[in-house]
C-alpha positions as protocol buffer text, in pm:
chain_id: "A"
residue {
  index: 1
  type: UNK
  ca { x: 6795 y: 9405 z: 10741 }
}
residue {
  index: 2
  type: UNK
  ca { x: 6904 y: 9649 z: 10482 }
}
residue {
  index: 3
  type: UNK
  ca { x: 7117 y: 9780 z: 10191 }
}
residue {
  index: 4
  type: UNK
  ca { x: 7333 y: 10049 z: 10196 }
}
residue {
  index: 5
  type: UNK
  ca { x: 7431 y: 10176 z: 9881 }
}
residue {
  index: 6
  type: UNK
  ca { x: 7697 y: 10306 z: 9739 }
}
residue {
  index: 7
  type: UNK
  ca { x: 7849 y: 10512 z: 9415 }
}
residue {
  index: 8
  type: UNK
  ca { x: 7948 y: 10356 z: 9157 }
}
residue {
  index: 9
  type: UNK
  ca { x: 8308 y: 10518 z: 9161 }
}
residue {
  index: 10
  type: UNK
  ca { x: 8302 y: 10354 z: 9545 }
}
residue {
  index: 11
  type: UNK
  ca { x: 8468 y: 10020 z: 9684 }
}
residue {
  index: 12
  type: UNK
  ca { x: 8229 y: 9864 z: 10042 }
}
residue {
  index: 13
  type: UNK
  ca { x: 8456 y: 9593 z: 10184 }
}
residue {
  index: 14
  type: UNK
  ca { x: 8377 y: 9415 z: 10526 }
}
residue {
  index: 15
  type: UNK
  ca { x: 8692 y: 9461 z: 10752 }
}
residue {
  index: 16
  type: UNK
  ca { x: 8764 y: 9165 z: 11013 }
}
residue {
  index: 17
  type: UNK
  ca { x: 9007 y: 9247 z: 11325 }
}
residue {
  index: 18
  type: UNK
  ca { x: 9113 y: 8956 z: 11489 }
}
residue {
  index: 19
  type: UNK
  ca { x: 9387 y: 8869 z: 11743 }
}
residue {
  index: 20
  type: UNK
  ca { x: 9600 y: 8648 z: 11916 }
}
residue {
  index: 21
  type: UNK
  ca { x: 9639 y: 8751 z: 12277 }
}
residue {
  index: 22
  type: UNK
  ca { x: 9855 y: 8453 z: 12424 }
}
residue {
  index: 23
  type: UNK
  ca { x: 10159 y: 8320 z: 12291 }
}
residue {
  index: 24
  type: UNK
  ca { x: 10126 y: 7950 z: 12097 }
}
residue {
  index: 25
  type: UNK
  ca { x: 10325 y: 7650 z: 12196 }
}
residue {
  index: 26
  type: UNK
  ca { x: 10625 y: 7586 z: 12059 }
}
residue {
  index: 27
  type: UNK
  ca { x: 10565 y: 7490 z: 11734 }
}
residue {
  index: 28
  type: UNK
  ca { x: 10799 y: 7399 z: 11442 }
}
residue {
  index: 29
  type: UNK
  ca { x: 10802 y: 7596 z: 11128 }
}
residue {
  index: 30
  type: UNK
  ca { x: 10685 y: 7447 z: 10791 }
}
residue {
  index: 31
  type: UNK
  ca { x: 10950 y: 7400 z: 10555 }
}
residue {
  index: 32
  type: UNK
  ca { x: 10991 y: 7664 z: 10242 }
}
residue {
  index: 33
  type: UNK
  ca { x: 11222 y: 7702 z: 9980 }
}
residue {
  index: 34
  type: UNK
  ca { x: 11227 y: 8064 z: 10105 }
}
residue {
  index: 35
  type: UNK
  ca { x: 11364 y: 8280 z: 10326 }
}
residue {
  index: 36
  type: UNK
  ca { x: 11355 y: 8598 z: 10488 }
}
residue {
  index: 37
  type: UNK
  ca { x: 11554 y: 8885 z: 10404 }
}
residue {
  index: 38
  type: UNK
  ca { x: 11511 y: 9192 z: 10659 }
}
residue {
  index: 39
  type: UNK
  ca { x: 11465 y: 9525 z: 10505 }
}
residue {
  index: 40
  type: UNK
  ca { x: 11644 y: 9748 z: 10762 }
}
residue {
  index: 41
  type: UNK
  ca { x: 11579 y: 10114 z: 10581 }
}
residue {
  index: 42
  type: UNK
  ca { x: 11397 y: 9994 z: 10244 }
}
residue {
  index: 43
  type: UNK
  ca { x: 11397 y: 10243 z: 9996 }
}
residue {
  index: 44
  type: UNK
  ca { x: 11015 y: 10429 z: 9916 }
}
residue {
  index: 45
  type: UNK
  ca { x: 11080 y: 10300 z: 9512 }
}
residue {
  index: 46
  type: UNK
  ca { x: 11162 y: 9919 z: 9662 }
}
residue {
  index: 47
  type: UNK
  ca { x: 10913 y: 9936 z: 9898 }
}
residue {
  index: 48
  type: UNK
  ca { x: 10653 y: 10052 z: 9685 }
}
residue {
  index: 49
  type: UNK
  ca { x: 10719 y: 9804 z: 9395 }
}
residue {
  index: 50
  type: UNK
  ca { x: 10683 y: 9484 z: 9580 }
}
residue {
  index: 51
  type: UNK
  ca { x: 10381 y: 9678 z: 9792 }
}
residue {
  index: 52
  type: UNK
  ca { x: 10259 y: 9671 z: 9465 }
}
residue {
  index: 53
  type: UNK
  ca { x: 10335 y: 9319 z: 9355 }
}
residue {
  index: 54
  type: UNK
  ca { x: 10193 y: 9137 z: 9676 }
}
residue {
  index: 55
  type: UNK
  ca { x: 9902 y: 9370 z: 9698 }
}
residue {
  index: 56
  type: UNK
  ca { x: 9742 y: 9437 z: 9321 }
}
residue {
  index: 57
  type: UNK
  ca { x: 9572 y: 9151 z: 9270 }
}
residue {
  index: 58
  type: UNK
  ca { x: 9352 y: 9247 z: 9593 }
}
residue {
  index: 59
  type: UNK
  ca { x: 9314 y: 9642 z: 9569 }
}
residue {
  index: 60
  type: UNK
  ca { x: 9611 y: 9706 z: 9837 }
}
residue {
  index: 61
  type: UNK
  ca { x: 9641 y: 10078 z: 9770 }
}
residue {
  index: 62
  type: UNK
  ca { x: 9678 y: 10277 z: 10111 }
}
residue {
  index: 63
  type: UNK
  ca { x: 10060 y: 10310 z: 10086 }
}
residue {
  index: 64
  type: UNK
  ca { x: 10078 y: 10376 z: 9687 }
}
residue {
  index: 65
  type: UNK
  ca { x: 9863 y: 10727 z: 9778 }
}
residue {
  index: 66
  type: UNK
  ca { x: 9995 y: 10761 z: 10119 }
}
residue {
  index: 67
  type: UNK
  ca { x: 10223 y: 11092 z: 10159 }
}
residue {
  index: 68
  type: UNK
  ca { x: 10532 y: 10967 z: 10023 }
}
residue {
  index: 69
  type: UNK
  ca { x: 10727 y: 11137 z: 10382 }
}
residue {
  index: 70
  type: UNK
  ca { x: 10432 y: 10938 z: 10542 }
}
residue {
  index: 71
  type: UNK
  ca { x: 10547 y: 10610 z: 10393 }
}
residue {
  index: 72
  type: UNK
  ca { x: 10884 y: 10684 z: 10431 }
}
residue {
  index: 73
  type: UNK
  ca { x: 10783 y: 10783 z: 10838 }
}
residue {
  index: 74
  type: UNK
  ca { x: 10646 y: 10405 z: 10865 }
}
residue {
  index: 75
  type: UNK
  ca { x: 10882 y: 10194 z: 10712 }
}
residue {
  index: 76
  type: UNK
  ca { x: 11181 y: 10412 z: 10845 }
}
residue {
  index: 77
  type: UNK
  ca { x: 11079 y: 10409 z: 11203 }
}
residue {
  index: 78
  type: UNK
  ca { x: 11271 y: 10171 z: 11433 }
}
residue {
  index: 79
  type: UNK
  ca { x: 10967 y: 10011 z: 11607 }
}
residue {
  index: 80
  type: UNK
  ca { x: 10814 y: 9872 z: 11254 }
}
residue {
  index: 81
  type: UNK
  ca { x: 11021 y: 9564 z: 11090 }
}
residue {
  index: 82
  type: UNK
  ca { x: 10950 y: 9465 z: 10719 }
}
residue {
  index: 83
  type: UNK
  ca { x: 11082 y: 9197 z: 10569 }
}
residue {
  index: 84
  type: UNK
  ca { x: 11107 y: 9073 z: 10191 }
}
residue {
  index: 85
  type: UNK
  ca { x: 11007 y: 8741 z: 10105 }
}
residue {
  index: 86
  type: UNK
  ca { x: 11274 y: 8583 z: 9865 }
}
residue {
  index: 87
  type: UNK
  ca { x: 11248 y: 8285 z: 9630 }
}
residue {
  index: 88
  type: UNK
  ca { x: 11535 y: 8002 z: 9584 }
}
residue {
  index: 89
  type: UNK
  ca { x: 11684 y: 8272 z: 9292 }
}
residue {
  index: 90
  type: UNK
  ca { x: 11701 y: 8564 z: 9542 }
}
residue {
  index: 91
  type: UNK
  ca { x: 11413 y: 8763 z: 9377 }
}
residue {
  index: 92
  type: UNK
  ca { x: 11170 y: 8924 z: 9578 }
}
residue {
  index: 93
  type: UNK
  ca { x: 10828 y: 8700 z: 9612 }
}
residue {
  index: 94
  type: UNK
  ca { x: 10614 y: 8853 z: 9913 }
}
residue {
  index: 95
  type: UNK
  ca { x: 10669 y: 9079 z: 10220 }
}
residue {
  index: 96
  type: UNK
  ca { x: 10565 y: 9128 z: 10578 }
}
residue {
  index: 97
  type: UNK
  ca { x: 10560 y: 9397 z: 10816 }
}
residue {
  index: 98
  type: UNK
  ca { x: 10543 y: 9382 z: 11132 }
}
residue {
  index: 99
  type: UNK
  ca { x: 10431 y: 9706 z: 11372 }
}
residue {
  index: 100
  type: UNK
  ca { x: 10528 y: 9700 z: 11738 }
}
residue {
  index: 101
  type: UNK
  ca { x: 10490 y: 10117 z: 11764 }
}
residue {
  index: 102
  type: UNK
  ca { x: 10169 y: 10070 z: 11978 }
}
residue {
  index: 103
  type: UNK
  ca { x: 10360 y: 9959 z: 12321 }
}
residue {
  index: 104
  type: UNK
  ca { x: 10269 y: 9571 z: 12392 }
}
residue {
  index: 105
  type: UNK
  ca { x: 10125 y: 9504 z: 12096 }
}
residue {
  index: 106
  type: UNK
  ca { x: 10236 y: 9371 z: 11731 }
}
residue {
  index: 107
  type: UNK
  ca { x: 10033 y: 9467 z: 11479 }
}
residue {
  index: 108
  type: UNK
  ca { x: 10099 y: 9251 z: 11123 }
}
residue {
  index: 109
  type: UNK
  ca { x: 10016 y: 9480 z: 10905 }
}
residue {
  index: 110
  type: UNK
  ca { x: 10133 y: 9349 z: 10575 }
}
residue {
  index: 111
  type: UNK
  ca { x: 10146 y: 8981 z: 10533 }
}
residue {
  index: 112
  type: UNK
  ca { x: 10146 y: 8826 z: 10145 }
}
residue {
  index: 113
  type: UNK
  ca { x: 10297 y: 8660 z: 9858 }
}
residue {
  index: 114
  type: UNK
  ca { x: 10284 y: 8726 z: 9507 }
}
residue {
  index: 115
  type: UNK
  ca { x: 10026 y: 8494 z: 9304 }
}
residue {
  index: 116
  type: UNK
  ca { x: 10281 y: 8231 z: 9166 }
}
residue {
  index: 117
  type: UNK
  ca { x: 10319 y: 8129 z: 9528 }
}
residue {
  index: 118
  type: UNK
  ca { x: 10023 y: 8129 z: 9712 }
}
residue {
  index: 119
  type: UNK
  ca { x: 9790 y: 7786 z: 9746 }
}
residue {
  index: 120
  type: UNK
  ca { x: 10099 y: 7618 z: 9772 }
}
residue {
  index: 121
  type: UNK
  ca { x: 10093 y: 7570 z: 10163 }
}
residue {
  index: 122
  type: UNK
  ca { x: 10394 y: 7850 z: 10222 }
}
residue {
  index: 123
  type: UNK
  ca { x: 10132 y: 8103 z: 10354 }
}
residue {
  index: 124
  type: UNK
  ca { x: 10208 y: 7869 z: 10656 }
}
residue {
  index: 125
  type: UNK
  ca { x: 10564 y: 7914 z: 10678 }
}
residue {
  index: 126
  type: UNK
  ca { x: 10565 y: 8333 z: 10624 }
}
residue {
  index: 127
  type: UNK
  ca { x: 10257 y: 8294 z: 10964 }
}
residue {
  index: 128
  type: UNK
  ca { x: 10489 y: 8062 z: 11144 }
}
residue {
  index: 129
  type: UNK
  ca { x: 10776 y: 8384 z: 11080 }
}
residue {
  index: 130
  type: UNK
  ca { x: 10544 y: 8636 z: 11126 }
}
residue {
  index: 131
  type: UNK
  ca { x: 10432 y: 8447 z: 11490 }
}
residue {
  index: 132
  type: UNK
  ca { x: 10760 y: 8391 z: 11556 }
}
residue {
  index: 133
  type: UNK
  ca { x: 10927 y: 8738 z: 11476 }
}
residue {
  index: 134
  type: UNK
  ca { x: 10595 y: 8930 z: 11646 }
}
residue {
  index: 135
  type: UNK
  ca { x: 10624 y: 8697 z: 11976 }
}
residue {
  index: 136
  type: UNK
  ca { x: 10921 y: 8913 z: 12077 }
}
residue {
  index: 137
  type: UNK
  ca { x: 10982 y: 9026 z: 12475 }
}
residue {
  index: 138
  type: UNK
  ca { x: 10718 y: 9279 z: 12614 }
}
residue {
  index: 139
  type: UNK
  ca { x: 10473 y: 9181 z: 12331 }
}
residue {
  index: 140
  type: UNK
  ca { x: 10116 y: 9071 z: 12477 }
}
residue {
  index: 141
  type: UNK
  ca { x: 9887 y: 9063 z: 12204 }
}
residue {
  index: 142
  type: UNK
  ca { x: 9909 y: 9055 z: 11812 }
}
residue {
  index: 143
  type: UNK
  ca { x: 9655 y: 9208 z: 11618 }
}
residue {
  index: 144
  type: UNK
  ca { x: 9543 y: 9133 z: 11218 }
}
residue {
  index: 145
  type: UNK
  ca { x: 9292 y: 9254 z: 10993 }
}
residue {
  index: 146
  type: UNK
  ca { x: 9139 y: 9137 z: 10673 }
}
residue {
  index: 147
  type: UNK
  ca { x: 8875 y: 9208 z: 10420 }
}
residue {
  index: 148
  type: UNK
  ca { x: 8614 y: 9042 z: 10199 }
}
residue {
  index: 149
  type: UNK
  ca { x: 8836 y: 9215 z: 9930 }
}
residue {
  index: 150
  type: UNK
  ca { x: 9152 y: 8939 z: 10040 }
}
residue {
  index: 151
  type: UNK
  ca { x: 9215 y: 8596 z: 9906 }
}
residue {
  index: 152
  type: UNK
  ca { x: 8875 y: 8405 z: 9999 }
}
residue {
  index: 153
  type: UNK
  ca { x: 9087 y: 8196 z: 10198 }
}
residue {
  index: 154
  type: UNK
  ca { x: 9247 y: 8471 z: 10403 }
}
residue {
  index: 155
  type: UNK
  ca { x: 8965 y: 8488 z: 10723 }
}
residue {
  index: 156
  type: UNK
  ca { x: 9001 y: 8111 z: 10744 }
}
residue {
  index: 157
  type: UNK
  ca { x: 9374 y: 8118 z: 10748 }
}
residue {
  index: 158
  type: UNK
  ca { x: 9384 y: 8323 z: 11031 }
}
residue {
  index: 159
  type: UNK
  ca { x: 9140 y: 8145 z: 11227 }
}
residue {
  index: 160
  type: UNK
  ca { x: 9342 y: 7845 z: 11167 }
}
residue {
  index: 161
  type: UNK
  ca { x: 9686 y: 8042 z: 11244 }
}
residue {
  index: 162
  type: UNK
  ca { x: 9537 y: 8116 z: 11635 }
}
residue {
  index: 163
  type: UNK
  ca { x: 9397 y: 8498 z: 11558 }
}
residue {
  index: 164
  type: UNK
  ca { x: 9012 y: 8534 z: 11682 }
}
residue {
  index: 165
  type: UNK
  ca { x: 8824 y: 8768 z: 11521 }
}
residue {
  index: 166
  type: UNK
  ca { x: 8709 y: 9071 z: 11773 }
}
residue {
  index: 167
  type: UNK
  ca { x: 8562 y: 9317 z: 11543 }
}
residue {
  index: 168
  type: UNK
  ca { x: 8416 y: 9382 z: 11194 }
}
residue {
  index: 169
  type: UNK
  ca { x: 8383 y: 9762 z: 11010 }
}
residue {
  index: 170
  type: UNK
  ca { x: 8279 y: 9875 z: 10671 }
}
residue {
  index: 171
  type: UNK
  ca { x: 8533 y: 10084 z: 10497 }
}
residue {
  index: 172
  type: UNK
  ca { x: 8424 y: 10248 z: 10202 }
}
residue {
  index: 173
  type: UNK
  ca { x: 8658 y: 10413 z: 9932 }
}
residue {
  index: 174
  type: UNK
  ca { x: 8742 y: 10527 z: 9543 }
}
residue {
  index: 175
  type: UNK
  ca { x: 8793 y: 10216 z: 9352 }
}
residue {
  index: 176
  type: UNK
  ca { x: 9174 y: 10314 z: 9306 }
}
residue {
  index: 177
  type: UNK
  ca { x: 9208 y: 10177 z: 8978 }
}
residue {
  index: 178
  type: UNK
  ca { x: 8905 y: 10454 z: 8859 }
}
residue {
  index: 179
  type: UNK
  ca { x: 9196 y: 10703 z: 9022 }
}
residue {
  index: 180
  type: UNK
  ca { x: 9481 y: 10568 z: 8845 }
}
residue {
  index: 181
  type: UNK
  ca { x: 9689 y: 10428 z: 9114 }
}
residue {
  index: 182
  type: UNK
  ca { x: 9621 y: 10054 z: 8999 }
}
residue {
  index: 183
  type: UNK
  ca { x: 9557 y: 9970 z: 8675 }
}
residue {
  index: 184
  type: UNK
  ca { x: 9200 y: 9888 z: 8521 }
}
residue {
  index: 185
  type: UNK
  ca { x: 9275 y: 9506 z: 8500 }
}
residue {
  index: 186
  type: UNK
  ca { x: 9398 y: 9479 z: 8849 }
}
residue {
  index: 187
  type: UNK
  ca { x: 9151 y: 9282 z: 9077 }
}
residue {
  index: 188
  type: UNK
  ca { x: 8935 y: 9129 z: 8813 }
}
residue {
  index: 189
  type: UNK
  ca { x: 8724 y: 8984 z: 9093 }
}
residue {
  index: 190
  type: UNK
  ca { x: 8607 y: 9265 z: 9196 }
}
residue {
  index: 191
  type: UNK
  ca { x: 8367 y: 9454 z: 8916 }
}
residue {
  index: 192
  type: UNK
  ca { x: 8476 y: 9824 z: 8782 }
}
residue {
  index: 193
  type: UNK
  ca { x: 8180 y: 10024 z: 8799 }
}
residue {
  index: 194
  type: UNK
  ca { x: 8178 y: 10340 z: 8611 }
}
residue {
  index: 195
  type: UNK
  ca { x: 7903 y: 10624 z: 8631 }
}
């Protein structure tokens, strides 16, 4: 057993890959006061902002430095559906994306609400979308990842969703609120070390 260290500009996170590789039973979807607006050809501004929304509080920062024809490449291309999340008033409250580019396979690759709505059980109704949107014809297995850098209750909300875990990684990167791309107050839970 050992340590591996790291600099203090650097973020270590534990990455879980789990997956669901038969479709669930029927099952009936918990009742939200939301509802699901598809984002056919979202624009990289739109996109970006409620990226940013859902994913500050827990470091999500790949597609804020991402190439922005990169971005663009993803969310444009026919095989990847996103989705906004949208509150009772019609604002924008979470997102998820769903990636069926890899031939068989649905990969959810962004799945969240903005703080003001999680703990409030309607995590369940966005999986019991996400299951039901990703179970589409040709699709035999649905793939997830989280981190130790997620909501504490994200590994366990899986599990409970049907997704077994298959695989862990370390990822290592620059905090990205040392870089400028989140700011310093984002993710309090996780300590800013400077040099």
């Amino acid at each position: 057993m050992g340590l591996i260290g790291i600099a203090n500009r650097q973020i270590a996170t534990i990455v879980t890959h789990l997956e669901m590789t038969r479709r669930p039973l029927p099952a009936p979807i918990p009742p939200a006061p939301l509802r699901l607006a598809p984002w056919k050809q979202p624009t990289l501004d739109a996109y970006r902002a409620l990226f940013r929304r859902v994913g500050e509080p827990w470091l999500w920062f790949s597609r804020l430095v991402l190439p922005d024809a990169d971005v663009l490449a993803i969310i444009h291309d026919p095989a990847v559906a996103i989705y906004a999340v949208v509150d009772p008033r019609g604002i924008e409250v979470g997102m998820l994306e769903l990636d069926f580019r890899v031939a068989g396979e649905c990969e959810l690759s962004f799945l969240g609400l903005v703080p003001e709505w999680t703990g409030k059980g309607h995590g369940r109704w966005l999986m019991g979308q996400a299951k039901a949107l990703a179970w589409r014809k040709g699709v035999e297995r649905i793939r997830v990842h989280t981190c130790t850098l997620d909501d504490p209750r994200a590994l366990g909300f899986y599990r409970k969703s049907g997704f077994v875990p298959f695989k862990r990684e370390i990822e290592t990167f620059d905090d990205p609120r040392l870089l400028g791309v989140l700011p310093r107050e984002a993710a309090p839970h996780i300590p800013l070390l400077l040099d």
